[in-house]
C-alpha positions as CSV (number, residue, x, y, z in Angstrom):
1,X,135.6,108.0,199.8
2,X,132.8,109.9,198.7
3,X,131.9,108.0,195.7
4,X,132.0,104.6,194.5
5,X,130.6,103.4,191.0
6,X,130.6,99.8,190.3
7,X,130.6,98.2,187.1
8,X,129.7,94.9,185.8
9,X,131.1,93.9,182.6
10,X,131.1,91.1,180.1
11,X,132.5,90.7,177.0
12,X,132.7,94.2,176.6
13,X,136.4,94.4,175.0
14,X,135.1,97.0,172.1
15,X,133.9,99.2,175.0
16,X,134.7,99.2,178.6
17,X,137.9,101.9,177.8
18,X,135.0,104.5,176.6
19,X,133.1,104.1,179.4
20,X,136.2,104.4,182.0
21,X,137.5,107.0,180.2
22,X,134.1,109.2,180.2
23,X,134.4,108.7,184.5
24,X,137.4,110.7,184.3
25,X,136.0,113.4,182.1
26,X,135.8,116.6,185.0
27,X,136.3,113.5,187.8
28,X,134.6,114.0,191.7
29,X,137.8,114.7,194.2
30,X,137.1,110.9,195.7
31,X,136.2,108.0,194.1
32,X,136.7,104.1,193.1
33,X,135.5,101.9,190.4
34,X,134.9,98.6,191.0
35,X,134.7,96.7,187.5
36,X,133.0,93.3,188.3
37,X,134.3,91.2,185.4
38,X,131.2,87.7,184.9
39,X,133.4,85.6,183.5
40,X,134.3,87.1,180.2
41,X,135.8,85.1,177.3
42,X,137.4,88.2,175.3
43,X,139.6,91.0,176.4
44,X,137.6,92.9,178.4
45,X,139.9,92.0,181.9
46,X,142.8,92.9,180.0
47,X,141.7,96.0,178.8
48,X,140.4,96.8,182.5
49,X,143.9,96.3,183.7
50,X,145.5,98.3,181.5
51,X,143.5,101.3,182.3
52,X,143.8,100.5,185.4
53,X,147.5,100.6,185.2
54,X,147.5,104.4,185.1
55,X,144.3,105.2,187.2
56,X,144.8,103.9,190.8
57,X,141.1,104.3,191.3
58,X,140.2,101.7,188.9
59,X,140.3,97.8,190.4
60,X,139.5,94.6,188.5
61,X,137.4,91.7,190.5
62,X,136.6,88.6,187.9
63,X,134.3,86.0,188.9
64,X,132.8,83.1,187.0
65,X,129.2,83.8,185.3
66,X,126.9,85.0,187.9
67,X,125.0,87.3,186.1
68,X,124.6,91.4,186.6
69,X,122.5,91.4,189.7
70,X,125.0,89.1,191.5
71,X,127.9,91.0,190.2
72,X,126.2,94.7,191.1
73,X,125.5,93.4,194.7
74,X,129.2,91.5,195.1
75,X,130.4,95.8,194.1
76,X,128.1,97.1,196.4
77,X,129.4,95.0,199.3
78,X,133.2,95.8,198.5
79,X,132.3,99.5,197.8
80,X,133.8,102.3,200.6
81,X,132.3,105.1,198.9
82,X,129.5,107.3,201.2
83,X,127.5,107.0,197.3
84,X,126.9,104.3,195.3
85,X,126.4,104.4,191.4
86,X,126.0,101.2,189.4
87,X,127.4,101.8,185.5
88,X,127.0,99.8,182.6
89,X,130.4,98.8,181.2
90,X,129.3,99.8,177.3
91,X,127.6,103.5,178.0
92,X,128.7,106.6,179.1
93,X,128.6,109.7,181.5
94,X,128.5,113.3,180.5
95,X,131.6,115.3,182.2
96,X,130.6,116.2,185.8
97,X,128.0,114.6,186.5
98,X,129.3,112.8,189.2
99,X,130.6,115.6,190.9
100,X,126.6,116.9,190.2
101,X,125.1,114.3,191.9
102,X,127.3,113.9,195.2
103,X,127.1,118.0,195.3
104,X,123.0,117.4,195.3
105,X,122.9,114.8,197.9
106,X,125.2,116.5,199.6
107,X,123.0,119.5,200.4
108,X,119.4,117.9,200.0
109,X,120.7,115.0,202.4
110,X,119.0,112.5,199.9
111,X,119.0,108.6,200.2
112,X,118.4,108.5,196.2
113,X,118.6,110.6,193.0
114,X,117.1,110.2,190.0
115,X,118.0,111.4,186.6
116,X,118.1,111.7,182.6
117,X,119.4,110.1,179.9
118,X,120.2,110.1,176.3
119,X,120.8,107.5,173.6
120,X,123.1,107.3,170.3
121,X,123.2,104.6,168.3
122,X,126.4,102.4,166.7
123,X,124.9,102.9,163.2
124,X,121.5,104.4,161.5
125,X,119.8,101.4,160.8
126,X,119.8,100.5,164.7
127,X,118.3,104.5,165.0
128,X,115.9,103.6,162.2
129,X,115.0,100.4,164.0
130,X,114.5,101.9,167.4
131,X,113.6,105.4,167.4
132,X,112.1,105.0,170.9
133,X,115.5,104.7,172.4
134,X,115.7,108.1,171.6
135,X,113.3,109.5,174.3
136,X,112.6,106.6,176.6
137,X,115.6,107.9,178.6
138,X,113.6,111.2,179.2
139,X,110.8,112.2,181.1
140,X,108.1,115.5,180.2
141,X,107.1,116.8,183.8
142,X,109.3,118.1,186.5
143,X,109.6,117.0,189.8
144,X,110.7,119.6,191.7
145,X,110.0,118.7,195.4
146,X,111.8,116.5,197.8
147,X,109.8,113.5,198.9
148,X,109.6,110.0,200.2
149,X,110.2,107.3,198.2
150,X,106.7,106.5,198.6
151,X,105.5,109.6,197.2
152,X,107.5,109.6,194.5
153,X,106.7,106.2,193.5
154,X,103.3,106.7,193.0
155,X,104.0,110.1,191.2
156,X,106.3,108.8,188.4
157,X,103.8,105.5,188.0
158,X,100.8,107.9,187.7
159,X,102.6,109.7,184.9
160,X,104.2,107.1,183.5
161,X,107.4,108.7,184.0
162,X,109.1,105.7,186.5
163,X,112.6,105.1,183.8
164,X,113.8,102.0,185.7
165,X,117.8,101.2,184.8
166,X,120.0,101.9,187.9
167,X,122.1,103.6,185.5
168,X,119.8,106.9,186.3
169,X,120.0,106.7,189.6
170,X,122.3,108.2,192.4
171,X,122.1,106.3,195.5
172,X,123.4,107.0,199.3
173,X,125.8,103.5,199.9
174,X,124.5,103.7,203.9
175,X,120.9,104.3,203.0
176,X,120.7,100.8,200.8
177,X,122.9,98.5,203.0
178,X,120.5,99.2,206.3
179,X,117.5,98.5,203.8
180,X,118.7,95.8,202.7
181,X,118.1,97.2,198.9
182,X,120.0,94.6,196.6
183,X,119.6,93.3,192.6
184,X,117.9,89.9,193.0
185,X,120.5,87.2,192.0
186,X,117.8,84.6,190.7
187,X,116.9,86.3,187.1
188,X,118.1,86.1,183.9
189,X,117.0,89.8,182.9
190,X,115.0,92.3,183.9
191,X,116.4,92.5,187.4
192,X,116.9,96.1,187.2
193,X,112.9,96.4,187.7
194,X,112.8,94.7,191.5
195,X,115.8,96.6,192.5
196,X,114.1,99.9,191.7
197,X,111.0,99.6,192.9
198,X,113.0,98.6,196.5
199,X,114.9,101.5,196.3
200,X,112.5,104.3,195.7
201,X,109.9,102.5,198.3
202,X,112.4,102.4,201.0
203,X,113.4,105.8,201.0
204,X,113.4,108.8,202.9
205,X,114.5,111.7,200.8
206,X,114.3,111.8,197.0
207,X,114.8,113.9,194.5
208,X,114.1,113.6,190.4
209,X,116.2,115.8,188.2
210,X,115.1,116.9,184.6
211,X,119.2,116.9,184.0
212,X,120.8,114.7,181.0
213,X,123.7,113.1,182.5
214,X,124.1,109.7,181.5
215,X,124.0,108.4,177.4
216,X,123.0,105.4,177.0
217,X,124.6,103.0,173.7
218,X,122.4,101.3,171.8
219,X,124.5,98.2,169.8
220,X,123.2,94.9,167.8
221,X,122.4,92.2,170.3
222,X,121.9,93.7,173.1
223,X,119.0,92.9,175.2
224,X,118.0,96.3,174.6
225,X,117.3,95.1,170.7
226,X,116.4,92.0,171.0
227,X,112.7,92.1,170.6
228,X,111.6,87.8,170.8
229,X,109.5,87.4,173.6
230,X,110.6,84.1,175.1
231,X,110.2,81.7,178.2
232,X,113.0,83.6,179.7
233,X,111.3,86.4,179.5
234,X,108.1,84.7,181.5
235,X,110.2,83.5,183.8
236,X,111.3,86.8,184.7
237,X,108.0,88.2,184.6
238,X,106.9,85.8,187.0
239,X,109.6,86.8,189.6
240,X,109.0,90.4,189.0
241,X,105.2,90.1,190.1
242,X,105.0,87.3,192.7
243,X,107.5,90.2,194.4
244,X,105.4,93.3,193.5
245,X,102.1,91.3,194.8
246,X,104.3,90.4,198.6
247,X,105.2,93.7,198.9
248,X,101.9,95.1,198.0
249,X,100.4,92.9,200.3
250,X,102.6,94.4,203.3
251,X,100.7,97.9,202.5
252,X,97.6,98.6,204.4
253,X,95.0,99.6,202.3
254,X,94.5,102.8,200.9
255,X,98.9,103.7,201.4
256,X,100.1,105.3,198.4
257,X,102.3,102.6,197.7
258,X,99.5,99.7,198.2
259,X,97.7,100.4,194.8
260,X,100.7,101.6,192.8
261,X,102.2,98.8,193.3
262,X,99.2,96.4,192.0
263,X,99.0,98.7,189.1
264,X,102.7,97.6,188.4
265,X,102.0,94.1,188.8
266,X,99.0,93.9,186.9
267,X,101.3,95.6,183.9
268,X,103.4,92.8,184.1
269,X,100.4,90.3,184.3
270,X,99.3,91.2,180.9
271,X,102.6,91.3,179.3
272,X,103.0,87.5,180.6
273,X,99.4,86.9,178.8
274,X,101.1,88.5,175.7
275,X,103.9,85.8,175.7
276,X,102.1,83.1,177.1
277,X,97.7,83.5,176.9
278,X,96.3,81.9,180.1
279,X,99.5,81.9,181.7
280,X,98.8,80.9,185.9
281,X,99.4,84.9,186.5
282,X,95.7,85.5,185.5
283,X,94.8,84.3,188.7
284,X,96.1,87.6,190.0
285,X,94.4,90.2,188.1
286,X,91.1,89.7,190.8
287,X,93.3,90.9,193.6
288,X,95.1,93.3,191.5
289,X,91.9,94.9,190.1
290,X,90.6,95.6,193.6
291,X,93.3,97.1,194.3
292,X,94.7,99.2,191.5
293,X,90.4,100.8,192.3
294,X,92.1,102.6,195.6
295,X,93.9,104.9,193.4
296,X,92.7,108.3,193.4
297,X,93.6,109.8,190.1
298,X,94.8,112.6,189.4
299,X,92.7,115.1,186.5
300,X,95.0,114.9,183.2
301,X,93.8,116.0,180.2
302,X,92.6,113.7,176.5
303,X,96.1,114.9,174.9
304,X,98.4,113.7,177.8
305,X,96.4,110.0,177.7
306,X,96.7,110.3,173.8
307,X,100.5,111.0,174.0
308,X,100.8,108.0,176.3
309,X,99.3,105.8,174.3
310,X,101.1,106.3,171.4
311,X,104.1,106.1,173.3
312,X,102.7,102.6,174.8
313,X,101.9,101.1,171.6
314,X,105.7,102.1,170.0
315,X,107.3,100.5,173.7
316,X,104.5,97.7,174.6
317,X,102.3,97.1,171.8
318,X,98.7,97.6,170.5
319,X,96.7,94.6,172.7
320,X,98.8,95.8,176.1
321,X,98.2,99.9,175.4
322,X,94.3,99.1,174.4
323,X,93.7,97.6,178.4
324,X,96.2,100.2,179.9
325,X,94.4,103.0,178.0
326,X,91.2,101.8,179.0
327,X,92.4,101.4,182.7
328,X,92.9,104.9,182.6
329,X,90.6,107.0,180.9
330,X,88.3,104.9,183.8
331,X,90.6,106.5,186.4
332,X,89.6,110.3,184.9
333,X,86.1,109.4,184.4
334,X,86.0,108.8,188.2
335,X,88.5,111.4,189.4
């Protein structure tokens, strides 16, 4: 089997047809699809069965509510495919782009690809609403060169360029079983953040492709579009760093990875004082400071900090992009 994508779905009646259907659009020779129904309380098995009534690749596992992580690591372990690609079950994939990314890995011998993405919208006042989902999909700089997933880390986080869904990514199965790279099963949301950072840090060979293969649906009430800021939220946050600062802490210092990785979690620190001010994360940002000073920064010009921090304030806000921005003109006043 050269290609396994697994798909976790719920509630997704109005859906999950498009997205099989766009799998089969100029199709890769070998492949399954492992659709991971949570527990849903509409059609969505049904109409997963009767697609897969006429495509023998298609197979239907249902569960109880687990959540997406549990579900996307339940696929990985049933998947026979020599790649691994995790789909959401209301998006889409442009015809051949499968077939693209085993071909890549293929002849690069890469643990992990990384990719582009587009958005369209269900109606125009979603487009209106979020205009950033338009380009948040995309990055500006190329990345041409194979490298470690080390390397690369620290590249896209200097840049700001690190797009985090697994949905953009391309993954060899082998390469994340013996790393032990899985979704963590404990959050709410926002899992897709810990599983990325895992996988680009344990690999060998990666590559980043400027190519727009993947579209991405933006619908009312997704978590995409729901903006409150919540407990939940916190909660998430708090998983998301106290991970971030134990693997940081595995680093020695002055490692690539060391100080990118407190820059992430300091991020995240100051989004949690967003929702909650003086939230215990605080205690943190000592540590993270001292660390985040390693970083040798690269020379980027006024217009490329500029551009970033307009994009910062339209994704994260004015009192978040105000530290970050300061953070960083810091970096170039010292690089």
């Amino acid at each position: 089997m050269d290609i396994s994508v697994i798909i976790p779905a719920y509630n997704v009646e109005r859906y999950i047809t498009e997205a099989l259907s766009s799998l089969y659009a100029d199709k890769p020779e070998s492949f399954e699809v492992i659709v991971l129904d949570d527990g849903s309380s509409d059609e969505t098995a049904a109409k997963v069965e009767a697609f897969a009534a006429t495509h023998s690749e298609v197979r239907l596992i249902r569960n109880s509510n687990h959540r997406q992580g549990w579900e996307r690591n339940r696929g990985l372990e049933l998947s026979k495919g020599k790649y691994v690609y995790f789909f959401d079950s209301d998006d889409s994939l442009k015809p051949g782009a499968l077939k693209r990314l085993f071909d890549l890995a293929e002849a690069e011998r890469l643990d992990l690809i990384m990719f582009e993405g587009e958005s369209f919208y269900e109606n125009e006042a979603l487009k209106s609403k979020f205009p950033r989902f338009e380009t948040v999909y995309r990055r500006v700089r190329e990345y041409p060169e194979v490298l470690s997933g080390e390397e690369m880390y620290g590249k896209l986080r200097e840049q700001g360029e690190l797009i985090i869904s697994p949905c953009l990514q391309f993954a060899r199965r082998k390469y994340l079983l013996s790393a032990n790279v899985r979704f963590p099963e404990n959050m709410s949301m926002m899992e897709d953040n810990l599983y990325t950072v895992r996988a680009l840090l344990k690999a060998k060979r990666v590559r980043v492709i400027k190519e727009v293969l993947f579209r991405r649906r933006v619908r009312e009430n997704s978590t995409m579009t729901n903006l409150k800021r919540d407990l939940r939220e916190l909660e998430a946050i708090r998983v998301i760093v106290s991970e971030l600062v134990r693997m940081m802490r595995e680093y020695n210092k002055g490692s690539i990875a060391r100080s990118w990785l407190a820059h992430h979690a300091r991020a995240f620190v100051r989004t949690a004082n967003v929702i909650a001010p003086g939230d215990e994360l605080k205690s943190l940002l000592p540590e993270l400071e001292r660390t985040v000073s390693e970083i040798q920064v690269s020379p980027r010009s006024f217009a490329s900090y500029f551009r970033g921090g307009l994009k910062c304030i339209r994704d994260n806000g004015l009192k978040y992009t105000i530290l970050n921005l300061i953070d960083k003109l810091k970096g170039l006043a010292h690089a």
